[in-house]
mmCIF file of the N, C-alpha and C atoms, coordinates in Angstrom:
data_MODEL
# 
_entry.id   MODEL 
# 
loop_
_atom_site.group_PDB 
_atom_site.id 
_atom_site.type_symbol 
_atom_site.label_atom_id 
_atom_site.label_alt_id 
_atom_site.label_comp_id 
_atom_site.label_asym_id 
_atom_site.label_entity_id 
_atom_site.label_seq_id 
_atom_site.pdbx_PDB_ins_code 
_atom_site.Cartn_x 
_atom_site.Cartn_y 
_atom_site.Cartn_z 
_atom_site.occupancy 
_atom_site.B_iso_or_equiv 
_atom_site.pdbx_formal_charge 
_atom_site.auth_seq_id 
_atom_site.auth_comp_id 
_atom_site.auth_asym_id 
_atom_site.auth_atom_id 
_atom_site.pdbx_PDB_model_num 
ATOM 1   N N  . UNK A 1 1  ? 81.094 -53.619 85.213  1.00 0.00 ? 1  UNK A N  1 
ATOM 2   C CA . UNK A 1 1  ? 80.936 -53.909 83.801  1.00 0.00 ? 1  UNK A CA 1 
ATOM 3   C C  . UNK A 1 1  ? 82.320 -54.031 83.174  1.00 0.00 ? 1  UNK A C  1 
ATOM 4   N N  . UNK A 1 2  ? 82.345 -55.267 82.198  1.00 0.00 ? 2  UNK A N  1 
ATOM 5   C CA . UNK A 1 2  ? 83.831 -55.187 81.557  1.00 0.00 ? 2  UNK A CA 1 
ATOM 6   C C  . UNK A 1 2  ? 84.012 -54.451 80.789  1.00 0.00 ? 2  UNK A C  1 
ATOM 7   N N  . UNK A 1 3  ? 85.197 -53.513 80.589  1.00 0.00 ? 3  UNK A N  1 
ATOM 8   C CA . UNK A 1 3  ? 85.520 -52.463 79.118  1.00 0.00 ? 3  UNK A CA 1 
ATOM 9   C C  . UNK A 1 3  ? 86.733 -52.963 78.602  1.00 0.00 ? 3  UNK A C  1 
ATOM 10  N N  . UNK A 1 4  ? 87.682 -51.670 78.390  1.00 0.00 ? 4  UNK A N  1 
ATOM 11  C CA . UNK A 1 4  ? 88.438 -52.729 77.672  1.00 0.00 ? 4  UNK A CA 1 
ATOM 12  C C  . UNK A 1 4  ? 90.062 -51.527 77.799  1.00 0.00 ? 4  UNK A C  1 
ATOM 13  N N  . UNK A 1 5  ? 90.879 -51.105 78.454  1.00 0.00 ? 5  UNK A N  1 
ATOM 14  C CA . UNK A 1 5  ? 91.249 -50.477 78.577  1.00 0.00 ? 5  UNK A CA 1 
ATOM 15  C C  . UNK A 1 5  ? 92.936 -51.338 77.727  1.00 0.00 ? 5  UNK A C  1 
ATOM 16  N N  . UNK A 1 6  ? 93.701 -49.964 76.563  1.00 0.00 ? 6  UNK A N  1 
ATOM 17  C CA . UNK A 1 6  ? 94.737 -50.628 75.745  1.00 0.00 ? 6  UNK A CA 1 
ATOM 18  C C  . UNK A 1 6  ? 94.657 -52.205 74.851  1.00 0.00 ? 6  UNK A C  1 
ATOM 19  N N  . UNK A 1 7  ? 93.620 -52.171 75.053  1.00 0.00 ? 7  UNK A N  1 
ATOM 20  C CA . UNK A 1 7  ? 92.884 -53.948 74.011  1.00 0.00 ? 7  UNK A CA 1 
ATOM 21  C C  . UNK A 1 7  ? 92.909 -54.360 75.292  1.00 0.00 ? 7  UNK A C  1 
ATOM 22  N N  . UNK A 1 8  ? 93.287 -54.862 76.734  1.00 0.00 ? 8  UNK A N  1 
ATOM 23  C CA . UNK A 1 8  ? 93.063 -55.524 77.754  1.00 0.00 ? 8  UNK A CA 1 
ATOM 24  C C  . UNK A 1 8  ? 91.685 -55.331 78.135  1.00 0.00 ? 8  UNK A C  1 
ATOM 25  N N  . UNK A 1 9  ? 91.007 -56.310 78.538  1.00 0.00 ? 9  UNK A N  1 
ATOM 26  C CA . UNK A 1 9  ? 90.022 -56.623 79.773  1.00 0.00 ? 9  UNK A CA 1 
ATOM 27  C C  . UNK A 1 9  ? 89.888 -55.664 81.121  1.00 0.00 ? 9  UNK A C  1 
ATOM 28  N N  . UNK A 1 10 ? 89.144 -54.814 81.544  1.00 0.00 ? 10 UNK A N  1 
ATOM 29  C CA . UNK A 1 10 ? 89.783 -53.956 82.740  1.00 0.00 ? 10 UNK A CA 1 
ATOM 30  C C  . UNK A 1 10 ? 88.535 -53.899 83.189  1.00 0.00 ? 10 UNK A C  1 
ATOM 31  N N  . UNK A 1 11 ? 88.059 -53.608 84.241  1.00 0.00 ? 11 UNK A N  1 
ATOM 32  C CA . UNK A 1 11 ? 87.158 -52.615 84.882  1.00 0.00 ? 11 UNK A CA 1 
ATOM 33  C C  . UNK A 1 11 ? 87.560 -51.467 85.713  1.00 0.00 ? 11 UNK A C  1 
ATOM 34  N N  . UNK A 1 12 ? 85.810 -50.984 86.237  1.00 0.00 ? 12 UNK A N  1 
ATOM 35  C CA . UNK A 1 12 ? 86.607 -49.484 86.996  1.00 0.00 ? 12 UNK A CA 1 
ATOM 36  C C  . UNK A 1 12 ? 86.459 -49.999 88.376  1.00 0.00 ? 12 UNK A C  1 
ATOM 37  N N  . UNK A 1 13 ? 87.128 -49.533 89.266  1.00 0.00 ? 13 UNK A N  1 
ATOM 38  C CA . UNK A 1 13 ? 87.102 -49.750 90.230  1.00 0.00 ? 13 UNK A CA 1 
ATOM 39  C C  . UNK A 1 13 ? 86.748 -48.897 91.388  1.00 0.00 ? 13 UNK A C  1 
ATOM 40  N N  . UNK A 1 14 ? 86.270 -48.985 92.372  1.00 0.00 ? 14 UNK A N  1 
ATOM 41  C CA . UNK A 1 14 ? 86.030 -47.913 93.333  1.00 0.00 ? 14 UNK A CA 1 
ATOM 42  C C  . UNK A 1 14 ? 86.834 -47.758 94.365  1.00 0.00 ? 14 UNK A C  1 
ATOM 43  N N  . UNK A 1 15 ? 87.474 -46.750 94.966  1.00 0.00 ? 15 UNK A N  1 
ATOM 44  C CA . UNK A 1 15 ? 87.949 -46.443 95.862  1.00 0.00 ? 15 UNK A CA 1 
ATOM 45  C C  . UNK A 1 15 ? 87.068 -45.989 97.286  1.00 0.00 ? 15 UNK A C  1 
ATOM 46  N N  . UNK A 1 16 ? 86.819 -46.459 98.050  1.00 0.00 ? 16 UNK A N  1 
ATOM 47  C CA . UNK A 1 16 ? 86.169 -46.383 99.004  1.00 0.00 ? 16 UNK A CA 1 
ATOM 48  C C  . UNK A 1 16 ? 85.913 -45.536 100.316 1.00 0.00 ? 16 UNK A C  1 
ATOM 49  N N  . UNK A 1 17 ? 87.517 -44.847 99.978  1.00 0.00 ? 17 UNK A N  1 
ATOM 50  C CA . UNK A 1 17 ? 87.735 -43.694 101.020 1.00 0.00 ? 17 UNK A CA 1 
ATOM 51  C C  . UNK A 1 17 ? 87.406 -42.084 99.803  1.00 0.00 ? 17 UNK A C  1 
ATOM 52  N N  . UNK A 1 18 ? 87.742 -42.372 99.325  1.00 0.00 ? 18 UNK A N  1 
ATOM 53  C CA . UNK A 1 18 ? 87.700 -41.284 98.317  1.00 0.00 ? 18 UNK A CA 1 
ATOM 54  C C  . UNK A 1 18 ? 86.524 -41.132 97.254  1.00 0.00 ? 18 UNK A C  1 
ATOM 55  N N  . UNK A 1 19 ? 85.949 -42.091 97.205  1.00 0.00 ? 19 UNK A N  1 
ATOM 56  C CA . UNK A 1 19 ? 84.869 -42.670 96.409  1.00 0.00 ? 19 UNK A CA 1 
ATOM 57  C C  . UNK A 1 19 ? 85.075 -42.041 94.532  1.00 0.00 ? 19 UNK A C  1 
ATOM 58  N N  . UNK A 1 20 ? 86.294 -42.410 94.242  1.00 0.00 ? 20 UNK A N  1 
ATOM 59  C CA . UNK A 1 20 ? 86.775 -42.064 93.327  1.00 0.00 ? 20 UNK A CA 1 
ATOM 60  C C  . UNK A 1 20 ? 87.044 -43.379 91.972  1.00 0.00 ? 20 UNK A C  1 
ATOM 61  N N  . UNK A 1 21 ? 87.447 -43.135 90.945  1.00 0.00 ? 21 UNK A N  1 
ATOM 62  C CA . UNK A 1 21 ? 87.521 -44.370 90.132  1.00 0.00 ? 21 UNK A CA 1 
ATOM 63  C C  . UNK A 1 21 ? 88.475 -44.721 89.744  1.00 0.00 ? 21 UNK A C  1 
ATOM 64  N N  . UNK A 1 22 ? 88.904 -45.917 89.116  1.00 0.00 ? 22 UNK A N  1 
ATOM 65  C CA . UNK A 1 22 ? 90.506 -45.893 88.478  1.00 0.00 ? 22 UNK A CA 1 
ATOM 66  C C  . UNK A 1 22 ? 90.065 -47.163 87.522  1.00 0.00 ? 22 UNK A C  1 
ATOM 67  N N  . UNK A 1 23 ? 90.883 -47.563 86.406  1.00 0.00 ? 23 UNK A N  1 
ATOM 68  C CA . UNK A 1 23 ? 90.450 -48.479 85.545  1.00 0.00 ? 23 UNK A CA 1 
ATOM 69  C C  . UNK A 1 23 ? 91.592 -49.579 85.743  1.00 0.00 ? 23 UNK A C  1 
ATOM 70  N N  . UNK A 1 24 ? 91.192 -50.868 85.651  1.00 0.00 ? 24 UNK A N  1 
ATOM 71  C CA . UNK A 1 24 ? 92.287 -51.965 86.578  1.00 0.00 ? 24 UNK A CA 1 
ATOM 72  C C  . UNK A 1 24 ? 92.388 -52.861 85.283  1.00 0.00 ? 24 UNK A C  1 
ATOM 73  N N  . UNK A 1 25 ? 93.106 -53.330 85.007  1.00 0.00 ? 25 UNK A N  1 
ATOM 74  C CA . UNK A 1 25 ? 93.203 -54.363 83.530  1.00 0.00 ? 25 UNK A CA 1 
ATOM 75  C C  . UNK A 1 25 ? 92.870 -55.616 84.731  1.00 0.00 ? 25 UNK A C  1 
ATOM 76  N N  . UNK A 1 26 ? 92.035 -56.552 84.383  1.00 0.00 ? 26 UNK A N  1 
ATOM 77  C CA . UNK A 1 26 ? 92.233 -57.874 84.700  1.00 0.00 ? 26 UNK A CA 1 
ATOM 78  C C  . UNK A 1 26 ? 92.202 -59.248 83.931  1.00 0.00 ? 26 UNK A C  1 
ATOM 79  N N  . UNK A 1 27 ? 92.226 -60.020 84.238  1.00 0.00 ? 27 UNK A N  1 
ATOM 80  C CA . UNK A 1 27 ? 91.987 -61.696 83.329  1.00 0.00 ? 27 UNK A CA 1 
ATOM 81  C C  . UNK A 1 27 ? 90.537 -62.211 84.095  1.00 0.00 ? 27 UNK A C  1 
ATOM 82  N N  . UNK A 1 28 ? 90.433 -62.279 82.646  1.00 0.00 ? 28 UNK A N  1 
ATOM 83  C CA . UNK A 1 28 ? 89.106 -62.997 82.382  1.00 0.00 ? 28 UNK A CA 1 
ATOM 84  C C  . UNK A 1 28 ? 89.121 -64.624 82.343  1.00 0.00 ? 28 UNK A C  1 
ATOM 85  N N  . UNK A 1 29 ? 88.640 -65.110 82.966  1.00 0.00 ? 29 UNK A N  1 
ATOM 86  C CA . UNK A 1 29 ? 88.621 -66.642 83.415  1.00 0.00 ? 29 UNK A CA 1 
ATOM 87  C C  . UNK A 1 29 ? 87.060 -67.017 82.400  1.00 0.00 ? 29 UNK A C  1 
ATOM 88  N N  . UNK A 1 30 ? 86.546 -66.528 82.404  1.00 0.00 ? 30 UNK A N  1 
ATOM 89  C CA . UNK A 1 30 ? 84.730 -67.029 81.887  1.00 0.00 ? 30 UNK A CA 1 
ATOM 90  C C  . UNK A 1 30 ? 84.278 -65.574 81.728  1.00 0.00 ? 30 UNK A C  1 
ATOM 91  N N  . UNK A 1 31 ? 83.500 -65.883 80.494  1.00 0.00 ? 31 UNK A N  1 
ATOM 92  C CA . UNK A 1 31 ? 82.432 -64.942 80.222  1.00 0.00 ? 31 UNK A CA 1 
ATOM 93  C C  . UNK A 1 31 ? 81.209 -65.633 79.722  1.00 0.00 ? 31 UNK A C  1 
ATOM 94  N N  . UNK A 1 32 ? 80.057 -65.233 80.404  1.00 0.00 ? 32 UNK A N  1 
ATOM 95  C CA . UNK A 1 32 ? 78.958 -65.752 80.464  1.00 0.00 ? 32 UNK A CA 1 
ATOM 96  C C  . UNK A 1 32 ? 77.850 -65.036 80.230  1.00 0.00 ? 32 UNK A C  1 
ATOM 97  N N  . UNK A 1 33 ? 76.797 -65.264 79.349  1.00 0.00 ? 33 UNK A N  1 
ATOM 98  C CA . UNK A 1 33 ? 75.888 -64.012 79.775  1.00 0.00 ? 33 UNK A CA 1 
ATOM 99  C C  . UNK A 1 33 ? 75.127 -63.236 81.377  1.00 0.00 ? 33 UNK A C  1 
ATOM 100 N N  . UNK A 1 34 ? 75.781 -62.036 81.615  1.00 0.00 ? 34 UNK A N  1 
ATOM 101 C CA . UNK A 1 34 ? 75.457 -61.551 82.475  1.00 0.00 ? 34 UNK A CA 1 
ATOM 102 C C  . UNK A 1 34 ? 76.598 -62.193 83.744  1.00 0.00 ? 34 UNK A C  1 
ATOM 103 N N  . UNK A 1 35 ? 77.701 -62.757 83.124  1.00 0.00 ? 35 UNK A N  1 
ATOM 104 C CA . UNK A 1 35 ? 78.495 -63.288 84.910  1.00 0.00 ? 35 UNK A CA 1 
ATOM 105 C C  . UNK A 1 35 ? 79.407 -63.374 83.779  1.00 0.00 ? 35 UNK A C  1 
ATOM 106 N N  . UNK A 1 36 ? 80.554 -62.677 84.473  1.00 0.00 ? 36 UNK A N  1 
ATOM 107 C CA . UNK A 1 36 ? 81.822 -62.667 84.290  1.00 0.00 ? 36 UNK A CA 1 
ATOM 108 C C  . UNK A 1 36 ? 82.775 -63.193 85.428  1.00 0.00 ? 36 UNK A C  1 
ATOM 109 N N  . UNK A 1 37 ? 83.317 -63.923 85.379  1.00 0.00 ? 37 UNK A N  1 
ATOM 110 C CA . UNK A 1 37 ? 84.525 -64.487 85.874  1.00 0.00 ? 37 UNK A CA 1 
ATOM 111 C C  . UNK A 1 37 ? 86.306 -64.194 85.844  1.00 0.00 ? 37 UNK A C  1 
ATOM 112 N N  . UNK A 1 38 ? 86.775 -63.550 87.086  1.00 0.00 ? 38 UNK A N  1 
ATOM 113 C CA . UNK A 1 38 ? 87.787 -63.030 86.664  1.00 0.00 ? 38 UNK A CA 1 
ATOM 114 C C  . UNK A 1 38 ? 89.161 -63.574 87.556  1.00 0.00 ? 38 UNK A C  1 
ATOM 115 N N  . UNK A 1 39 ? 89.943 -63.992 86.718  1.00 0.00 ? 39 UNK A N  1 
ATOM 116 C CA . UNK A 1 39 ? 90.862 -64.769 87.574  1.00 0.00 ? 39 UNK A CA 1 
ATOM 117 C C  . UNK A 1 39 ? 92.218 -63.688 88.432  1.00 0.00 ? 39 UNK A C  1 
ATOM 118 N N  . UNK A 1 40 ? 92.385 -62.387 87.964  1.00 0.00 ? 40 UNK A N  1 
ATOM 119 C CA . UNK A 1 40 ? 93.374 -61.476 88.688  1.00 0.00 ? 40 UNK A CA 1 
ATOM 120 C C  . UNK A 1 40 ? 92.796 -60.163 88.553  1.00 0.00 ? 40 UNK A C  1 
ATOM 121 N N  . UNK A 1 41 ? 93.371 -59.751 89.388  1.00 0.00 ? 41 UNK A N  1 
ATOM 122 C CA . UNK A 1 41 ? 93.303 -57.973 89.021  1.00 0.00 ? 41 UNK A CA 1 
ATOM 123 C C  . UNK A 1 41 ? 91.976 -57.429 89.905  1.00 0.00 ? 41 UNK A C  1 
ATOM 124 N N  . UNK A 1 42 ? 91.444 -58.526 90.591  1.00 0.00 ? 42 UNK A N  1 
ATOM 125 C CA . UNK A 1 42 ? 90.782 -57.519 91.856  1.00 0.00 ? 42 UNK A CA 1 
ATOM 126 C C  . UNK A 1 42 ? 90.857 -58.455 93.052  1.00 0.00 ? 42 UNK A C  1 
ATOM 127 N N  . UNK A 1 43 ? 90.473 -57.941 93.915  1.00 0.00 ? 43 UNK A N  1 
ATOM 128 C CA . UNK A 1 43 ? 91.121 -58.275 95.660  1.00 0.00 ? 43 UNK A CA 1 
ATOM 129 C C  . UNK A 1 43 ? 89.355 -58.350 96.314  1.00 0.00 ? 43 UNK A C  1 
ATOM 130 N N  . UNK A 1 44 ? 89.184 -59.292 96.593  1.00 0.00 ? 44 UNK A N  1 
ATOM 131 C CA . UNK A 1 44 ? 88.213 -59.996 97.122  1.00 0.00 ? 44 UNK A CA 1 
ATOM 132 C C  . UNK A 1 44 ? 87.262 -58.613 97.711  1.00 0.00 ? 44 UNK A C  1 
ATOM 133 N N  . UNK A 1 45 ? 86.074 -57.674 97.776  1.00 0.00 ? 45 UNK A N  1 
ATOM 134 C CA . UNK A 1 45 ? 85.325 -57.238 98.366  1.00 0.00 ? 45 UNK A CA 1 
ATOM 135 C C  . UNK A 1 45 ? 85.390 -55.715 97.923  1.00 0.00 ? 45 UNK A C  1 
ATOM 136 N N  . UNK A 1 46 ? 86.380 -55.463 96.287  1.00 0.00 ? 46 UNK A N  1 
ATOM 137 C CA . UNK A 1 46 ? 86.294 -54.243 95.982  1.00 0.00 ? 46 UNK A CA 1 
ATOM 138 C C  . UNK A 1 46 ? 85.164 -53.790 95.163  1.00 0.00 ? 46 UNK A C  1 
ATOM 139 N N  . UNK A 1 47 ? 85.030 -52.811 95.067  1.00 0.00 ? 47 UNK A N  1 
ATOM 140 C CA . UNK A 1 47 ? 84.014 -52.615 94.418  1.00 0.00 ? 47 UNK A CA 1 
ATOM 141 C C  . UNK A 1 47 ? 83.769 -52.183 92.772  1.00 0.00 ? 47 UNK A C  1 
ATOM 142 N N  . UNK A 1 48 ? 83.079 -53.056 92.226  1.00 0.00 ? 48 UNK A N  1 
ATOM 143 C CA . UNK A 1 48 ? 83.448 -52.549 90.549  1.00 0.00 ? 48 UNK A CA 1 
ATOM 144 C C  . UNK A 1 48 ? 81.934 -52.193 89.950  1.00 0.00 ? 48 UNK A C  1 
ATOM 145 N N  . UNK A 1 49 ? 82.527 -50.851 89.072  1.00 0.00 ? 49 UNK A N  1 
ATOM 146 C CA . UNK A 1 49 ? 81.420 -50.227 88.501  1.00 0.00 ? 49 UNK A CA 1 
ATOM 147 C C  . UNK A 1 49 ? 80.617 -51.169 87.574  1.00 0.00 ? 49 UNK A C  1 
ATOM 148 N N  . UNK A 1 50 ? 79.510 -51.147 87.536  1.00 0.00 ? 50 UNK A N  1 
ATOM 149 C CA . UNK A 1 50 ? 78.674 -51.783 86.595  1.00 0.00 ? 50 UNK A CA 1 
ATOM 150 C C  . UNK A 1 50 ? 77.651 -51.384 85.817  1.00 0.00 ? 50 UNK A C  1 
ATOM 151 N N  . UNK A 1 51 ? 77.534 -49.822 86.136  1.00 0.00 ? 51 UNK A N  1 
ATOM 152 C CA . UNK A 1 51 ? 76.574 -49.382 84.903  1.00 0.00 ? 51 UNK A CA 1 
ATOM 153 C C  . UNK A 1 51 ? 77.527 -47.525 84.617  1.00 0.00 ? 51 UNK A C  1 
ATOM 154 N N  . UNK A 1 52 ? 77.235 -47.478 83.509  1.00 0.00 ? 52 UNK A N  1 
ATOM 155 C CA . UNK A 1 52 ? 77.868 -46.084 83.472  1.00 0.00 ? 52 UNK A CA 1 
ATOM 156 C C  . UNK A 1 52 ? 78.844 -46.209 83.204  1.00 0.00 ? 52 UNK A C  1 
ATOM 157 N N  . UNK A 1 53 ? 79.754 -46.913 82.739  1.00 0.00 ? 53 UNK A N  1 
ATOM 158 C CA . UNK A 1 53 ? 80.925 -47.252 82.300  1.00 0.00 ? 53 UNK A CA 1 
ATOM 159 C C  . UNK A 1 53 ? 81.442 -45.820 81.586  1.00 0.00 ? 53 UNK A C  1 
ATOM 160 N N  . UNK A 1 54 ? 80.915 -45.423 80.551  1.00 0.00 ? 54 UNK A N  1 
ATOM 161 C CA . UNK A 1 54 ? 81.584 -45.431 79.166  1.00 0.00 ? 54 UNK A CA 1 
ATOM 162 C C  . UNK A 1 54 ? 81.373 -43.914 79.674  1.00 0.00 ? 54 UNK A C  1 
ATOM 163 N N  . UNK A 1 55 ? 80.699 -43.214 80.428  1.00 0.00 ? 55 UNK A N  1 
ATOM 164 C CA . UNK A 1 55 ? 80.846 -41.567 80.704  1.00 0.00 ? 55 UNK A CA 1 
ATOM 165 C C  . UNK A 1 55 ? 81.978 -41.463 81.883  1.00 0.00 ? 55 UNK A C  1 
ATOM 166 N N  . UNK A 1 56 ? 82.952 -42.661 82.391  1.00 0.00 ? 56 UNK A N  1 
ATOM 167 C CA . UNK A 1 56 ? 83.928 -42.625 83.453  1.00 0.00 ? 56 UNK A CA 1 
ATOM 168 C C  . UNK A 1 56 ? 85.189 -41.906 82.823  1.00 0.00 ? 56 UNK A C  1 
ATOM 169 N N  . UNK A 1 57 ? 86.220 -41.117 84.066  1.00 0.00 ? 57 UNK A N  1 
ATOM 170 C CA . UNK A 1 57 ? 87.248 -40.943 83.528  1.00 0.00 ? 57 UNK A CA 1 
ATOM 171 C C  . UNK A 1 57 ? 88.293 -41.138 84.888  1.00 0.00 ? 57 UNK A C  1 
ATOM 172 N N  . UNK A 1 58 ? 89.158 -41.652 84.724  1.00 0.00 ? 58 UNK A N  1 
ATOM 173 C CA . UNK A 1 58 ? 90.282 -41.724 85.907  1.00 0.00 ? 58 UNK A CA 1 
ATOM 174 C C  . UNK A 1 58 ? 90.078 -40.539 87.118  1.00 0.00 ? 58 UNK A C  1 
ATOM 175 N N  . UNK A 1 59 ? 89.967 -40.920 88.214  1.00 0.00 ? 59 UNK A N  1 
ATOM 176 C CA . UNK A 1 59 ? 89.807 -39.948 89.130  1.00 0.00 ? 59 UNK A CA 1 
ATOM 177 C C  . UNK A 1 59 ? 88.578 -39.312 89.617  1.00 0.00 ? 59 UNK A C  1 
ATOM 178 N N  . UNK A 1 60 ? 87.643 -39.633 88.991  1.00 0.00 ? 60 UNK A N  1 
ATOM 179 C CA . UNK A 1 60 ? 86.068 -39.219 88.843  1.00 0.00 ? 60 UNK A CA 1 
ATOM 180 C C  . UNK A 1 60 ? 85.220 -39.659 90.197  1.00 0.00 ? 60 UNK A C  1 
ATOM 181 N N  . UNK A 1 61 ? 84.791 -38.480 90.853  1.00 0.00 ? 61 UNK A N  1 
ATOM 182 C CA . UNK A 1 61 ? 84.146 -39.189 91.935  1.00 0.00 ? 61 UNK A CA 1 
ATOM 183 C C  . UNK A 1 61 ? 82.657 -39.808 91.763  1.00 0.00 ? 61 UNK A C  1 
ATOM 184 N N  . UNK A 1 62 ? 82.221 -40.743 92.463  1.00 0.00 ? 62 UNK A N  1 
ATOM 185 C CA . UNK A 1 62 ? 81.180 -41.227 92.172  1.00 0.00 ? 62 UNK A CA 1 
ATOM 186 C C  . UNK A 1 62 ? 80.440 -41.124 93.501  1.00 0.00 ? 62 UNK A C  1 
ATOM 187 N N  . UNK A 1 63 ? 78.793 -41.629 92.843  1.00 0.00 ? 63 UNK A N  1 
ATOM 188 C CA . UNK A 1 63 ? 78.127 -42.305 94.459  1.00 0.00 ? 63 UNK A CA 1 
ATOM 189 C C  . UNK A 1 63 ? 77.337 -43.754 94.024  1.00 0.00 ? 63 UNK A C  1 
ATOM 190 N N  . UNK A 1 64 ? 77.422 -43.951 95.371  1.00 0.00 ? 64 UNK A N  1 
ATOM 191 C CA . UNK A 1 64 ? 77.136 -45.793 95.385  1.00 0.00 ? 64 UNK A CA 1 
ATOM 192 C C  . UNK A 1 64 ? 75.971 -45.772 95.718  1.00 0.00 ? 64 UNK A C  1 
ATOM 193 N N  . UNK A 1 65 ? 74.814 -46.552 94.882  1.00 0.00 ? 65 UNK A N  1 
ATOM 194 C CA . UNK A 1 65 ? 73.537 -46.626 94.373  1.00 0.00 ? 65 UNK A CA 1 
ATOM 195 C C  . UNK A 1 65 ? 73.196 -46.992 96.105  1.00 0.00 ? 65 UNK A C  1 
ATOM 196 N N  . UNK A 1 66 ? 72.519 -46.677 96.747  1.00 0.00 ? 66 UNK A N  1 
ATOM 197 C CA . UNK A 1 66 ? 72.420 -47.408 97.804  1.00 0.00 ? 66 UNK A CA 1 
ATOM 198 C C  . UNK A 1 66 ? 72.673 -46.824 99.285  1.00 0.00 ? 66 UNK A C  1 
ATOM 199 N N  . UNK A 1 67 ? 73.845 -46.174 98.640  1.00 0.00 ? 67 UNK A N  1 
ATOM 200 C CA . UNK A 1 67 ? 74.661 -45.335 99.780  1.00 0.00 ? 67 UNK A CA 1 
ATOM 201 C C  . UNK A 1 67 ? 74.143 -44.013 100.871 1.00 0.00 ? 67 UNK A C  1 
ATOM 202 N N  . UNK A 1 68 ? 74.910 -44.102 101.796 1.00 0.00 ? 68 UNK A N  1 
ATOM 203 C CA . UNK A 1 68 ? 74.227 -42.750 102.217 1.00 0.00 ? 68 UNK A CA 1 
ATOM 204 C C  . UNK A 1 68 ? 74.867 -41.828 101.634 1.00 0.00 ? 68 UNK A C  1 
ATOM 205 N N  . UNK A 1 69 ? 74.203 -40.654 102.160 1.00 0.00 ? 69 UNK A N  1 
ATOM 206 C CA . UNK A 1 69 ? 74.148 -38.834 101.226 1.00 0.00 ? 69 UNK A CA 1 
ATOM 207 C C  . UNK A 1 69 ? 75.422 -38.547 102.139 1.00 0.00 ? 69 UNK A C  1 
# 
């Protein structure tokens, strides 16, 4: 989900070994309803939060809807 971290564009991002969060500023190429388009600031196959945004804080561990226990 997009937020908005210092007036920039950012999402959170997941860390995959740590399953932890961090907030990434990126560029927005298109915004569309429901599809966002982003031209920098993430690396092909990471993983970005999309619901729950707004109860996140830097460092926060999470679990992935889906995932094993």
């Amino acid at each position: 989900a997009l937020t908005r971290a210092e007036g920039q564009p950012a999402v959170w991002v997941v860390d995959p070994l740590t399953r932890t969060v961090a907030l990434r500023a990126v560029e927005v190429l298109r915004f569309d309803p429901g599809r966002v388009l982003i031209g920098q600031g993430l690396a092909p196959g990471e993983v970005v939060v999309t619901a729950g945004v707004q109860a996140l804080r830097p460092g926060q561990k999470v679990r992935l809807l889906g995932a094993a226990r």
